[in-house]
C-alpha positions in Angstrom: 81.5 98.7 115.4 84.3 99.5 113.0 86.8 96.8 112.2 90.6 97.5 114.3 93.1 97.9 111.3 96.7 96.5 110.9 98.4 98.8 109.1 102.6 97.7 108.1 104.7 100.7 107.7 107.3 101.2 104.9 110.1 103.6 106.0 111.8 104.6 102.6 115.3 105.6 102.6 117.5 105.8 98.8 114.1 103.4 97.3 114.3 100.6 100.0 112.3 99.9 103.7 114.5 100.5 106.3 114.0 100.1 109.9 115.7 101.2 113.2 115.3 101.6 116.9 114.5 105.0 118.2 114.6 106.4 114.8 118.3 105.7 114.7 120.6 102.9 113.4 118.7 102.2 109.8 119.3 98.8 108.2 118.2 97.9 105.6 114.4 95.7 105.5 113.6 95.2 101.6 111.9 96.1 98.3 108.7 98.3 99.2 107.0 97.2 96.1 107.4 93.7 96.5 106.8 94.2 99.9 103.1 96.4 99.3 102.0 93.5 97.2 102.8 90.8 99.9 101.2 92.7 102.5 98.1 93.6 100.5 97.6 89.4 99.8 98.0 88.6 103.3 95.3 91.1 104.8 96.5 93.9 105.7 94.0 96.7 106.1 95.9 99.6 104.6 99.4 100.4 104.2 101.6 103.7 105.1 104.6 104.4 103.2 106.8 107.2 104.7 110.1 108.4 103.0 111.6 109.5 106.0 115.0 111.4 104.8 112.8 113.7 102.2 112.5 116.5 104.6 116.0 116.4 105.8 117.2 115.8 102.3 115.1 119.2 101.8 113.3 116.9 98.6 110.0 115.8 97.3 108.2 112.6 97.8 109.2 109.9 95.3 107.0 110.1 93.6 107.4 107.4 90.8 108.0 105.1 93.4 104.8 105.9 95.1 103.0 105.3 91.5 105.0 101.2 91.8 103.6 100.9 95.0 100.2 101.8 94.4 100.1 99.7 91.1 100.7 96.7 93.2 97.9 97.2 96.1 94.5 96.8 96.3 94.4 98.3 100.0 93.9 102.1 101.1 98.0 103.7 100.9 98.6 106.6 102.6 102.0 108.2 102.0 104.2 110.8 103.4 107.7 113.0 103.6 108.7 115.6 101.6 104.7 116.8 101.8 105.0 120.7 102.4 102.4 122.0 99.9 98.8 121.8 98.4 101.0 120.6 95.4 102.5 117.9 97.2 100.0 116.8 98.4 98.0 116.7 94.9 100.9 114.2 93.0 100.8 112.4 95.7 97.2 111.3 95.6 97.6 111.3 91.9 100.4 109.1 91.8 98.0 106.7 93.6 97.8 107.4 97.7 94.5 107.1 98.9 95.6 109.9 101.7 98.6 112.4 102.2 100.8 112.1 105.6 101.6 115.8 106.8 104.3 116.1 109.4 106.8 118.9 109.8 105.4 121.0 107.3 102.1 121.1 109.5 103.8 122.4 112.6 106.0 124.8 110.4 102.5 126.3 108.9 99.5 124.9 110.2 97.4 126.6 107.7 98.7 124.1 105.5 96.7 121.3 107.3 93.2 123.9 106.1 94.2 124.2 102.9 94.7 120.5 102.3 91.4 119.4 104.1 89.6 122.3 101.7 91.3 120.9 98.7 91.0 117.4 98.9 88.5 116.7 101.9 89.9 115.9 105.8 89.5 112.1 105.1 92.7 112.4 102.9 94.4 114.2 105.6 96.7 112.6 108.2 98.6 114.1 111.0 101.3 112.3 111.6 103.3 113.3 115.1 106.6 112.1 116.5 107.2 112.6 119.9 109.3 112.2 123.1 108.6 112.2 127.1 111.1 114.6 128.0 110.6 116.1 131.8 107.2 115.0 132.2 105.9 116.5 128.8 105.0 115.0 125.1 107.0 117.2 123.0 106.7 117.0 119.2 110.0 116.3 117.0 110.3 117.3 113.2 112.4 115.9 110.2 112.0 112.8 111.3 112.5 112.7 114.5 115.9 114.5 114.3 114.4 118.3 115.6 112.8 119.0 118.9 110.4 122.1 119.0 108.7 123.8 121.8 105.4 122.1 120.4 103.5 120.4 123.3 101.5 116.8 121.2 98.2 117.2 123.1 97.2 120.9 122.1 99.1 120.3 118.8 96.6 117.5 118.5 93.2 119.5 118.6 94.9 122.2 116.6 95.6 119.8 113.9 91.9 118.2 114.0 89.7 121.8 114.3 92.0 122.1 111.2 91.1 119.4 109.3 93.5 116.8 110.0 90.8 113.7 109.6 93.4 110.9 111.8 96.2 110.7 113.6 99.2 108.9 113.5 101.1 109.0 117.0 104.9 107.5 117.0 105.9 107.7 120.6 109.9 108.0 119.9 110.5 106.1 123.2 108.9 103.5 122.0 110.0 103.1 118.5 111.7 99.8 117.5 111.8 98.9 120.9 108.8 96.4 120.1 108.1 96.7 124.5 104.3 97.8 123.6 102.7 101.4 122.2 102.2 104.4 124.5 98.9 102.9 125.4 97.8 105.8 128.1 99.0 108.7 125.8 97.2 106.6 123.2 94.2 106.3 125.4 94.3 109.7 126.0 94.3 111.3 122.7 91.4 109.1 121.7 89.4 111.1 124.2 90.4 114.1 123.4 89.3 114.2 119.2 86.2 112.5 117.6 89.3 111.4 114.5 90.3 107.9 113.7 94.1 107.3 115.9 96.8 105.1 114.3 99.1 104.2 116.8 102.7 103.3 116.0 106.0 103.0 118.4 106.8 99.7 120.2 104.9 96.4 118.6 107.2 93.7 119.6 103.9 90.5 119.8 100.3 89.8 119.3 99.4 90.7 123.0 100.9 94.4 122.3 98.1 94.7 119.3 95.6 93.6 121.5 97.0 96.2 124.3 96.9 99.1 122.1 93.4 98.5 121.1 92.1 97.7 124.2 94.2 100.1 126.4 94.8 102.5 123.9 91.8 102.7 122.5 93.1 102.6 119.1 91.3 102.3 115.9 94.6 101.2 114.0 97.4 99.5 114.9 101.1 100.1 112.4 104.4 98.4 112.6 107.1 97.8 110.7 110.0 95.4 111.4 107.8 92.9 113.1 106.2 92.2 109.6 109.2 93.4 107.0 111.6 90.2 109.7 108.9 87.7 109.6 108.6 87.6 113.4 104.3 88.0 113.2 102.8 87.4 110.4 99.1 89.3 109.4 97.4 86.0 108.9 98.0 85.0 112.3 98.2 88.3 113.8 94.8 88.6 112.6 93.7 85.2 114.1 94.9 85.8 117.3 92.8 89.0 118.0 89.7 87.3 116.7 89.9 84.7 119.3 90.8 87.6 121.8 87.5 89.6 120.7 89.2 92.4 118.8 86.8 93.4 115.4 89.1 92.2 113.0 88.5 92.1 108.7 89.8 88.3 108.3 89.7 87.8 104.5 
């Protein structure tokens, strides 16, 4: 059985980790190079760096500070924003990411999800998907999280995979900084529905959440953010815990 991975999440904004509640009300969380390298020491499976204004700024990746990050890891980095092209997608990996993080730019084109996958193969392709329970529907949210669309997540979902998406990352919006537990039955459910790993992300507030989401979500990865950037759980412990709960965990 695969290991269940722990994945912290740096939000970029202007070079530093921010985090909010609901995607709203940014303050400011740290240095993300200083923060890669702690989290890489202290266990953490992989990380996920996100610059989450690049679409609405209408600009690239930063890309120089993805190349800090990576310098400073030893762990799989996935990164994302900004990623609308095959040619994003290609400094970004060569920068140093491990895999690419496609958002808006998927459900603008979806072809661009097939191009990538052909380009660079579907394990270096993540989905990533915000979304919000609005009258009894999932409905998917671009440019980070500021635009709803008339996309629907679960049928977005399989689109995305039968095009090469190779995982998912989920952030339930309603969730989100909330840190009252993941979406664990939409969680459950897309981990039915596609054969892909599922990162789930929205609402880790302590251990017993992690150990939800897997469990009840069925989740093969497990990302947060201000619980680690605040000190509130640390990954040693975090770790510790779900190994005495009988979660697969890498301890190092």
């Amino acid at each position: 059985m695969l290991s269940k991975r722990i994945i912290p999440c740096l939000d970029i904004k202007d070079g530093r980790t921010v985090k909010g509640v609901n995607f709203l009300d940014l303050v400011d969380a740290g240095d993300p190079v200083e923060q890669g390298r702690i989290y890489a020491e202290q266990g953490a499976d992989e990380l996920v760096f996100l610059d989450i204004t690049a679409t609405a700024d209408k600009r690239k990746t930063i890309v120089d500070l993805v190349t800090k990050v990576a310098r400073n890891v030893n762990i799989p980095f996935t990164v994302g924003g900004g990623i609308s092209s095959v040619e994003d997608a290609y400094a970004a990996l060569q920068a140093g990411a491990d895999k690419v993080s496609i958002n808006s730019a998927a459900v603008r084109r979806p072809e661009l999800l097939d191009e990538c996958s052909a380009n660079f193969g579907n394990q270096c392709i993540v989905l990533a998907v915000d979304a919000k329970f609005i009258k009894g529907e999932w409905i998917v949210h671009l440019v980070g999280g500021r635009k709803a669309t008339e996309v629907r997540l679960y049928p977005w979902i399989k689109e995305a995979v039968s095009r090469g998406a190779g995982e998912i990352l989920f952030t339930s919006m309603d969730h989100d900084g909330t840190k009252n537990g993941f979406a664990n039955e939409s969680l459950k459910e897309i981990s039915m529905m596609v054969d892909v790993p599922l990162i789930a992300s929205g609402g880790a507030g302590s251990k017993i959440h992690f150990k939800e989401v897997f469990e009840r979500g069925q989740a093969d990865a497990a990302l947060a953010a201000s619980v680690f950037h605040f000190g509130e759980i640390s990954i040693p412990e975090l770790k510790a815990y779900l190994e005495k709960e009988k979660i697969n965990v890498r301890i190092n």
